[in-house]
N, C-alpha and C positions, 0 to 999 in steps of 0.2 A: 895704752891699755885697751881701748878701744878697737884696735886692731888684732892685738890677740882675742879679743873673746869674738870679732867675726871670723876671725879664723878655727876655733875651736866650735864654733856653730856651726862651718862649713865639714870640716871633721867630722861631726857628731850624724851631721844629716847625711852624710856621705855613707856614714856607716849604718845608719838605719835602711836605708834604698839598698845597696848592696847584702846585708846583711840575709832577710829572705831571702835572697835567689840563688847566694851560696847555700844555705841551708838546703833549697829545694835540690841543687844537683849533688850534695853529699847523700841525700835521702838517696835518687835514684843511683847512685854509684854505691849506696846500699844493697840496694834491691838486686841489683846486677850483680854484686857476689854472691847473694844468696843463693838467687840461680845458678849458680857457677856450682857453688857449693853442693846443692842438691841436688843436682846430675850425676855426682860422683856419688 
């Protein structure tokens, strides 16, 4: 039991450290169709 729940802590923290930096290169792969977009 003990072992699942360091491993689902390992999971969780895993996802929080990742979780920003995905979100930061969705935003700029945002912003880069917009310019796409508003060229045309």
């Amino acid at each position: 039991m003990k072992i699942i729940s360091v491993f689902m802590l390992l999971i969780y923290w895993s996802i929080m450290i990742t979780a920003p930096v995905m979100s930061k290169n969705s935003i700029k792969n945002l912003n880069k169709d917009r310019k796409i977009v508003s060229n045309f």
